[in-house]
C-alpha positions as CSV (number, residue, x, y, z in Angstrom):
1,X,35.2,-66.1,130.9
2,X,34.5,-67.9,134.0
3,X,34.8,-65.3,137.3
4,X,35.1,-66.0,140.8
5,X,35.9,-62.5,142.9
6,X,37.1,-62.9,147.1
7,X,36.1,-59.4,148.8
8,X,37.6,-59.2,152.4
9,X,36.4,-56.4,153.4
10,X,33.4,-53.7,152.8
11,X,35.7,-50.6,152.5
12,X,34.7,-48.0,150.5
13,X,37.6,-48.1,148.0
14,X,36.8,-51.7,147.0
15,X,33.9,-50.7,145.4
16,X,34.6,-49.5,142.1
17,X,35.9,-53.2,141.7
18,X,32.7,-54.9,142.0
19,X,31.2,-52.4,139.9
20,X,33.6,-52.8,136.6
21,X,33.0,-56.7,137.2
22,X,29.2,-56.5,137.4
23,X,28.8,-54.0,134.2
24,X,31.3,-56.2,132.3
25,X,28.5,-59.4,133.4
26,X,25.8,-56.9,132.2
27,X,27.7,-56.3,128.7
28,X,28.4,-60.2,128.2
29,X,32.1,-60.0,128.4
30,X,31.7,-61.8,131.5
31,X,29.8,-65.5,131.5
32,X,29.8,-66.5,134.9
33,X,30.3,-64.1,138.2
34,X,30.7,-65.4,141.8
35,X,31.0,-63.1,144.5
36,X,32.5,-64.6,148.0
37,X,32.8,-63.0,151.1
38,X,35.3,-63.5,153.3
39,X,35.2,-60.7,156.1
40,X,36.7,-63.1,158.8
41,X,40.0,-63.5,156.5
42,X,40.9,-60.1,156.3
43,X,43.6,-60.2,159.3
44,X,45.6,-62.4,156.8
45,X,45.0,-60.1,154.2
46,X,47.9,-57.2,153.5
47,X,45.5,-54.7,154.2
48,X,42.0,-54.1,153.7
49,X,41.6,-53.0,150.0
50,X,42.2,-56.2,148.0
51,X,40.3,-57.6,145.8
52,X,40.8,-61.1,144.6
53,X,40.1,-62.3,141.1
54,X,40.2,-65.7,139.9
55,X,39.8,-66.7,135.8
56,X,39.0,-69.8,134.7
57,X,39.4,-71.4,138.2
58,X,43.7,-71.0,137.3
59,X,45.2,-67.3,137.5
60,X,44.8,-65.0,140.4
61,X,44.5,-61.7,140.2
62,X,44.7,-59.3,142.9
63,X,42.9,-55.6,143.0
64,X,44.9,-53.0,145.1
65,X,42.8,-50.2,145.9
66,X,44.9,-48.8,148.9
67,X,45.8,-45.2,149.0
68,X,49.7,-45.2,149.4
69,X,53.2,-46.5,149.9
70,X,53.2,-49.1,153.1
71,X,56.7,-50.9,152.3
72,X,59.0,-48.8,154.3
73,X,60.0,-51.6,157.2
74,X,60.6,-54.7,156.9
75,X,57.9,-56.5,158.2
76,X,55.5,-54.5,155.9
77,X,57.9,-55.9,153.1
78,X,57.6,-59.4,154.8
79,X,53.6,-59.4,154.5
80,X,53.4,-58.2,151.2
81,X,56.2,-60.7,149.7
82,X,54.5,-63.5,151.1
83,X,51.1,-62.3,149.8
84,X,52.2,-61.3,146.4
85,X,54.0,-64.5,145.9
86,X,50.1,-66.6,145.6
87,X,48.9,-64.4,143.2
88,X,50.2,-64.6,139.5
89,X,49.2,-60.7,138.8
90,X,48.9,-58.0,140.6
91,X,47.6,-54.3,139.8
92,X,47.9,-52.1,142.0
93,X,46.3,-48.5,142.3
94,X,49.2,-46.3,144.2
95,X,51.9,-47.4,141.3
96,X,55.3,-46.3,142.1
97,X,58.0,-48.9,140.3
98,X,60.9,-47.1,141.9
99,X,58.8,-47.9,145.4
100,X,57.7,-51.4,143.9
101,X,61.4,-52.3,143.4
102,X,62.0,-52.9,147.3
103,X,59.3,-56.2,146.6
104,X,60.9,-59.6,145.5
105,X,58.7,-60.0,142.8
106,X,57.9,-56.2,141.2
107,X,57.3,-57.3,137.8
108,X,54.1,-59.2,138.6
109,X,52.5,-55.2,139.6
110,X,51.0,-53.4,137.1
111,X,49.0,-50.0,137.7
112,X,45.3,-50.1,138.0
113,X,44.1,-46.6,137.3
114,X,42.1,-44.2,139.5
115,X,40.4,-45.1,142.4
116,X,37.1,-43.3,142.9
117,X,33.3,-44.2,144.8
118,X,30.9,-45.7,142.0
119,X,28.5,-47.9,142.3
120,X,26.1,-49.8,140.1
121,X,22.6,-51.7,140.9
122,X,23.0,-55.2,143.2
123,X,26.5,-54.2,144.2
124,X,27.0,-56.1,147.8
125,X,29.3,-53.4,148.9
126,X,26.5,-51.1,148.5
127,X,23.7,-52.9,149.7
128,X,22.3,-53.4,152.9
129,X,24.3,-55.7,155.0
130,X,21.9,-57.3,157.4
131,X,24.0,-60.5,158.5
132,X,26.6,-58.2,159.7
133,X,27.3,-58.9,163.2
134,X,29.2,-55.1,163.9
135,X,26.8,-52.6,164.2
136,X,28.8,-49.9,162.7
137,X,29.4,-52.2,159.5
138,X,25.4,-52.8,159.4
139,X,24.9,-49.0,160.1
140,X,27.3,-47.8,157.2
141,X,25.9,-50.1,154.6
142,X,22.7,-49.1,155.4
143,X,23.9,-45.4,154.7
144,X,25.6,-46.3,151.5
145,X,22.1,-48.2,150.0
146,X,21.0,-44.8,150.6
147,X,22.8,-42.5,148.4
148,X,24.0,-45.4,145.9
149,X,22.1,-44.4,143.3
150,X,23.7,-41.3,143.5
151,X,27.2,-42.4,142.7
152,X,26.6,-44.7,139.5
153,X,28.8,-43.8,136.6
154,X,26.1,-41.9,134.5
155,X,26.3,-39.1,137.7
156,X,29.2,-38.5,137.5
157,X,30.0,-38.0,133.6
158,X,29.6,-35.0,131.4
159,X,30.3,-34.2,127.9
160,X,32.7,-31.5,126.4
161,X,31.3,-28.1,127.2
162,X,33.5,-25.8,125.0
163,X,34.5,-22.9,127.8
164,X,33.6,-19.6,125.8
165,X,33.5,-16.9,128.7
166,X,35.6,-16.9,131.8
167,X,36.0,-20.0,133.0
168,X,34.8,-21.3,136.3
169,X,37.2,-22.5,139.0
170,X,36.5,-25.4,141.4
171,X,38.6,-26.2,144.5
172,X,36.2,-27.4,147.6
173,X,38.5,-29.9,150.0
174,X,38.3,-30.7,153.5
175,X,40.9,-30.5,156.7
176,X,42.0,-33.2,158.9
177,X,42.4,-33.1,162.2
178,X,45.1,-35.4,163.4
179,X,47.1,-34.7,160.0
180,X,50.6,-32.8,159.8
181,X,49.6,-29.0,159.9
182,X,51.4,-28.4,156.6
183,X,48.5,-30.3,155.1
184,X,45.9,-28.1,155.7
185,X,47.7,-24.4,155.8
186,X,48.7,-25.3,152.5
187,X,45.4,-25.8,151.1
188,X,44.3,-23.0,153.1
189,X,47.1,-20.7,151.5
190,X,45.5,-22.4,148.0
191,X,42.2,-21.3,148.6
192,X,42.9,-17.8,149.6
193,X,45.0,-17.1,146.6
194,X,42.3,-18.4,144.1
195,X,39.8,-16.2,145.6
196,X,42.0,-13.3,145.7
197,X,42.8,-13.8,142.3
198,X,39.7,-14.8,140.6
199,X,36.7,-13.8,142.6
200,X,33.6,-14.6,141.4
201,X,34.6,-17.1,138.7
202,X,35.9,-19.4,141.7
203,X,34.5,-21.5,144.2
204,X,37.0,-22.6,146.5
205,X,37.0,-23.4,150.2
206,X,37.0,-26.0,152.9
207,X,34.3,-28.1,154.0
208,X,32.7,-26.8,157.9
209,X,33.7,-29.2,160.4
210,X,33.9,-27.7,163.8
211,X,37.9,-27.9,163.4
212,X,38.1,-25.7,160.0
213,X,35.7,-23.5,162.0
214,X,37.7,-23.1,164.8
215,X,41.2,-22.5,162.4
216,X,40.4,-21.2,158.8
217,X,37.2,-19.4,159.4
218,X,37.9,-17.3,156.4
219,X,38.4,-20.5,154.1
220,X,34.8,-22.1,155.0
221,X,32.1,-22.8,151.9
222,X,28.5,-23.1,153.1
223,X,28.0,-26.8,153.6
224,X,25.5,-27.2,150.8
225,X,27.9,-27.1,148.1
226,X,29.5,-30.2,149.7
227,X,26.4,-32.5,149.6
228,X,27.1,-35.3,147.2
229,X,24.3,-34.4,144.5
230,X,25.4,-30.5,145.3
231,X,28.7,-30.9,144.6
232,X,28.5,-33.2,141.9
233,X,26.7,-30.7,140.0
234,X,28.8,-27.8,141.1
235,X,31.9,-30.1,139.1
236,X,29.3,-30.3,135.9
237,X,29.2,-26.5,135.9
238,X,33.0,-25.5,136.5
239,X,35.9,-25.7,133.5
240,X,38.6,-26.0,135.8
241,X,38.7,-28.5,139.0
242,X,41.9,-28.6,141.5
243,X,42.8,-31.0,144.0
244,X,45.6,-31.9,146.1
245,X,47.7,-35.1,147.5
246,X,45.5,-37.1,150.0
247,X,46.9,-38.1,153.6
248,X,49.2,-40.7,152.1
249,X,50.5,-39.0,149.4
250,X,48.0,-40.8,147.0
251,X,45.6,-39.8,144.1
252,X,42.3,-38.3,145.3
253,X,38.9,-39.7,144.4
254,X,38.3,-36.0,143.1
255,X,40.4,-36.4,140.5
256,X,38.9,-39.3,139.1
257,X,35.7,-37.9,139.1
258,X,37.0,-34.6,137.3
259,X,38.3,-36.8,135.2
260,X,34.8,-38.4,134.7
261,X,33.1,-34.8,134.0
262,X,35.7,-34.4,131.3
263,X,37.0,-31.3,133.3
264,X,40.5,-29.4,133.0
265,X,42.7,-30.2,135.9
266,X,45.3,-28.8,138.0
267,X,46.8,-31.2,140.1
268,X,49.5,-31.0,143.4
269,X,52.0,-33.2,142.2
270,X,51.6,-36.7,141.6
271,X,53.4,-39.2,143.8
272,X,52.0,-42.3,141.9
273,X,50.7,-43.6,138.5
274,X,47.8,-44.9,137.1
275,X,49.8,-45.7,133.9
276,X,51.4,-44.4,131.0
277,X,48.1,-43.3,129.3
278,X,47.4,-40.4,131.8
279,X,49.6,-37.8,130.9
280,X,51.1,-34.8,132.5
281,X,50.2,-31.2,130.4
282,X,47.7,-33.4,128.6
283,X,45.4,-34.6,130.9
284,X,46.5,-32.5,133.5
285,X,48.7,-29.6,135.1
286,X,51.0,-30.3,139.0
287,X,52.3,-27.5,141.0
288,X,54.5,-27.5,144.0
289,X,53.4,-24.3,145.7
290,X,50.3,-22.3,145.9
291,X,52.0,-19.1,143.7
292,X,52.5,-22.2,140.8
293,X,48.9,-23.2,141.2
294,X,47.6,-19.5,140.2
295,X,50.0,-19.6,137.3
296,X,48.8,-23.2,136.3
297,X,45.2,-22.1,136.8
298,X,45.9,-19.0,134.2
299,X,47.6,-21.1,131.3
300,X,44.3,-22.6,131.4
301,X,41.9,-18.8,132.0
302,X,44.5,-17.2,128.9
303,X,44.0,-20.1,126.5
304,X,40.7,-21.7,125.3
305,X,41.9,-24.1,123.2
306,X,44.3,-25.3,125.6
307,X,41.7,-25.4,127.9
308,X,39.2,-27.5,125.8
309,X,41.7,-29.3,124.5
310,X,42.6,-30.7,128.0
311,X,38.9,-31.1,128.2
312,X,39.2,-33.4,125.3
313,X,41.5,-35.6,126.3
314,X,39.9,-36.3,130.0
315,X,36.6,-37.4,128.0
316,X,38.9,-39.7,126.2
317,X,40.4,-41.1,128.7
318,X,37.5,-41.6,130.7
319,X,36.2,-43.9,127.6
320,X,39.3,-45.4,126.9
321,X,40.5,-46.5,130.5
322,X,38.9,-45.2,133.7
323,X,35.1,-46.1,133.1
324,X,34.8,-49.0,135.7
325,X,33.9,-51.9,133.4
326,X,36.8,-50.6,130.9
327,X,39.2,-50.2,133.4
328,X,38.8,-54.2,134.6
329,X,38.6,-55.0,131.2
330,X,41.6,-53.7,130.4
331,X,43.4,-55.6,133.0
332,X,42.1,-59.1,132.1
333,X,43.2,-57.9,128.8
334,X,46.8,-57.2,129.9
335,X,46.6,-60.8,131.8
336,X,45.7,-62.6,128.7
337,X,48.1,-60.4,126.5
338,X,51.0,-62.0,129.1
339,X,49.7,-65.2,129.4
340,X,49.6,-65.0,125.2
341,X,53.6,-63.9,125.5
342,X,54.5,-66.5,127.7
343,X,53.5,-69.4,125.8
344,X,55.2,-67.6,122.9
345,X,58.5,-67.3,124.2
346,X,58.2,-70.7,125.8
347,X,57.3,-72.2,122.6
348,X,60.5,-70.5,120.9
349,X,62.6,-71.6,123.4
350,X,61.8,-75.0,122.5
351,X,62.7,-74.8,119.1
């Protein structure tokens, strides 16, 4: 399988992309990869986290990796119609099909999966950039080089650990500034619950910018825990991880890293789907309200075997569709699967 991929931008969230595509070369699934850049293209682009895949120099694939929902006018409908219609398939990482329907052509959009930071060696996207020509761009790479070897897939992953005595509770997040105030009073109202309830067998609390200083002093965790090789760890060691809905009502990259840990989880209710596979009171538990996340949170403390269980499955999932080589390989699978059906039900139409 011959690959050419078109990045047009080095946003964070494109990442994971390059990285399934270069451990699939590494395996041998792959027998030829081209990587182009095409920074200077990205005003024509729908926004900045596409990825472009062309097999065998004929299909096209595009790689969503954008957080949320961005069809609600009509010009934002215009720009993605026109885009979608030069690409033969198109998978997408905020999957809604009821919100997909607005678009002329929804059936060519498929889910991608979770979207999370992971890297792998001679990534560009983590690499030094020195022919960038905007200093923040060159300054940013040259932060990402420096902790990529952090975020390869073998950090973040961990096998079962059967939970035997209380289980330990994870819920570290973050405020935003300039975001509605319901956003962060109610992950605030979250984190004073857990700790009221459990104590000492959770850590939850928000990271210690100067603004979560200034407004939830009583929410704060020491900074430490929220260094990347800190808080990966912290993830190993706890049985139960929570996160909520990101800024644009999308998945968190926390949950695909949970995920990655094989980790319980208890999620805020999710607005989109990475596909069939991932399944609600399997892989994971929503609430609505911080009352409903305590009571999620203890199905999980009053039941070991539910709790492992759910264990189980994330560690199966992780192997089955969210490890970054497996997860692009399961797309081109699903393209040639298709392609496969097309032929077929052109070849019995002839008949």
């Amino acid at each position: 399988m011959d690959i050419k991929l078109i990045i047009y931008s080095r946003e964070q969230h494109n990442v994971q992309i390059i990285t399934g595509f270069k451990l699939l070369q590494k395996r041998g699934e792959i027998s030829a990869l081209t990587i182009i850049k095409k920074y200077s293209l990205l005003d024509s682009m729908p926004n900045e986290h596409i990825i472009e895949c062309i097999v065998d120099k004929k299909i096209r694939i595009a790689y969503d990796t954008h957080d949320g929902f961005y069809f609600d006018n009509k010009e934002e409908r215009d720009k993605y119609n026109k885009y979608i219609k030069t690409v033969d398939y198109y998978f997408q990482r905020s999957y809604n099909e009821e919100e997909n329907s607005v678009l002329k052509e929804p059936y060519k959009i498929f889910p991608l999966g979770l979207n999370y930071f992971v890297t792998c060696p001679d990534n560009p996207l983590t690499k030094i950039d020195f022919k960038s020509k905007n200093l923040h761009d060159f300054l940013s790479s040259i932060q990402r080089y420096s902790y990529a070897k952090k975020i390869y897939p073998e950090n973040f992953e961990e096998k079962v650990i059967d939970s035997k005595g209380h289980p330990q509770i994870l819920f570290l997040t973050r405020t935003w500034e300039n975001s509605p105030k319901e956003i962060n009073e109610f992950r605030a109202s979250c984190i004073r619950l857990l700790k009221k309830k459990f104590g000492n067998h959770v850590i939850a609390g928000f990271k210690p910018t100067a603004y979560a200083k200034a407004n939830f002093k009583d929410c704060l965790v020491p900074n430490i825990l929220t260094k990347r090789k800190n808080y990966l760890q912290l993830v190993k060691e706890s049985d139960i991880c929570i996160t909520t809905t990101g800024l644009h009502r999308s998945i968190g990259w926390k949950f695909a890293e949970y995920i990655a840990a094989s980790k319980a989880i208890v999620t805020e209710k999710l607005n989109y789907s990475p596909g069939p596979e991932l399944k609600a009171n399997v892989n994971f538990f929503e609430f609505d309200t911080s009352e409903e996340l305590i009571n999620q949170v203890m199905k999980l403390v009053n039941n070991k075997n539910l709790l492992n269980d759910m264990k189980k499955s994330n560690q199966s999932y992780y192997n089955m569709f969210l490890k970054p080589d497996v997860m692009i390989l399961n797309s081109l699978k699903k393209v040639l699967e298709s392609l496969k059906n097309e032929r077929t039900n052109k070849t019995n139409n002839t008949k």
